[in-house]
C-alpha positions, -999 to +999 in steps of 0.1 A: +705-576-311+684-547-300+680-513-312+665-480-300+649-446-324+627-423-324+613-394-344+627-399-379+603-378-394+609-391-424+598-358-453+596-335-428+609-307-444+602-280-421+629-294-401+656-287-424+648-246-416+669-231-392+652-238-356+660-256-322+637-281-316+647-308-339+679-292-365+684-313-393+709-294-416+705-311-452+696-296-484+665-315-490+645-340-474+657-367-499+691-357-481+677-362-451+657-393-455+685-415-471+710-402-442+689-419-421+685-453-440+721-454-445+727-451-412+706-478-398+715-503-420+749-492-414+742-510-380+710-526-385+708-569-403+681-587-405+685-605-371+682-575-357+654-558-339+648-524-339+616-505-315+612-473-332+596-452-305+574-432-325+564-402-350+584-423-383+571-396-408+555-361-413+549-336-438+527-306-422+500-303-445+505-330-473+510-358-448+531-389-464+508-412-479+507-448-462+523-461-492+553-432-493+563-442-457+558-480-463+581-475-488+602-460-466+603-486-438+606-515-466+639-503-472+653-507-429+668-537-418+656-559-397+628-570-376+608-535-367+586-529-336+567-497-339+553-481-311+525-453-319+536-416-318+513-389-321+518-382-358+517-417-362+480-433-374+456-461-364+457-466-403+491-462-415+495-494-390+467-507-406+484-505-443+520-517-429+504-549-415+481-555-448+513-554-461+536-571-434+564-599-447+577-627-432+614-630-425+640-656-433+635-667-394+592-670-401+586-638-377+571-612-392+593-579-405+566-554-383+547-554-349+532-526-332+525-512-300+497-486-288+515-473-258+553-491-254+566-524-250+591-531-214+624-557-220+654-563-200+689-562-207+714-564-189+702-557-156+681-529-164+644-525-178+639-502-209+606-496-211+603-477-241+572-454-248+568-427-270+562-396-247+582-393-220+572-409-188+573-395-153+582-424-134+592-414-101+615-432-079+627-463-098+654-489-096+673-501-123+639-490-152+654-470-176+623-448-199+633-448-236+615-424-251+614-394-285+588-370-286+608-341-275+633-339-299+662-315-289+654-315-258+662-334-226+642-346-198+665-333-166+659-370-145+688-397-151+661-427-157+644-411-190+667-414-218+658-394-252+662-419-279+650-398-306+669-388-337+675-355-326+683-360-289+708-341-269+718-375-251+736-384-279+764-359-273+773-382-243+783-412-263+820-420-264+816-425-302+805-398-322+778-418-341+766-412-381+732-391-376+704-405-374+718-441-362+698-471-341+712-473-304+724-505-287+718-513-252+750-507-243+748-469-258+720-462-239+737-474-203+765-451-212+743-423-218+724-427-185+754-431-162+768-401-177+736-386-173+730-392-142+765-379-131+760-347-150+728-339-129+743-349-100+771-321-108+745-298-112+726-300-084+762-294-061+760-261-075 
């Protein structure tokens, strides 16, 4: 099975202040960080696949050694594609695949992307990117995408996948924080979506 994140963030303590672009309310960022591995391995196995979409760790001036956030991403489930965010680095990519491992099924545990990676399911086409992508008038290509954080892009077709994202509150099941999304999360969250902007703009 497939799964969908973005913008863990992993030791970005800033984030743990009061503010609204990304509110994480733990104590600490060890809080923080293990919420996050417990919830996706919660969903996450080793047959799984997850495409993180970007930004997996930060610390504003002491960025996370390679090392720190390998030892991070050593402890996810599963089969991990990384697409490049813009605190992510050309050499922390580097260091993951020196160190890559190969799974019980001979694939490797990481692949990466520069700019996003486009699969189907059911139907649809995610194509899932880091920044948000301006696709205009589409049919049935659904943009996966983190960057913004809190915040929501008002047009059906990009769905916020990030940690933080406000398209969460439309899931039917209130999920742990933090947690991988299925396929089928993500269609709920666009139909919904798209029928809340569609009330809007009766207004």
């Amino acid at each position: 099975m497939n799964y969908f994140i973005a913008d863990t963030h992993f030791y970005h303590y800033q984030l743990l202040e009061p503010n609204n672009f990304a509110p994480r309310h733990f104590g600490n960022v060890d809080e923080m960080n293990q919420a996050m591995i417990d919830a996706w391995n919660a969903r996450v196995d080793d047959n799984d696949r997850v495409y993180h979409l970007g930004d997996i760790s930060m610390r504003p001036q002491d960025y996370p050694t390679d090392q720190e956030t390998y030892d991070i991403l050593r402890q996810l489930n599963g089969h991990i594609t990384l697409i490049k965010g813009n605190h992510d680095y050309r050499s922390l990519f580097k260091f993951i695949d020196k160190h890559n491992v190969t799974m019980a099924d001979g694939k490797s545990k990481y692949e990466f992307e520069d700019v996003g990676s486009l699969l189907k399911f059911d139907h649809h086409q995610f194509y899932c990117t880091h920044y948000p992508m301006l696709l205009g008038k589409v049919d049935k290509i659904i943009n996966l995408h983190g960057h913004i954080h809190h915040y929501s892009v008002p047009i059906p077709e990009n769905i916020n996948v990030g940690v933080d994202a406000p398209e969460r509150d439309l899931l039917s099941e209130d999920l742990p924080w933090g947690s991988p999304l299925r396929g089928e999360e993500i269609l709920e969250m666009y139909d919904k979506k798209k029928k809340e902007l569609a009330k809007m703009e009766r207004k």
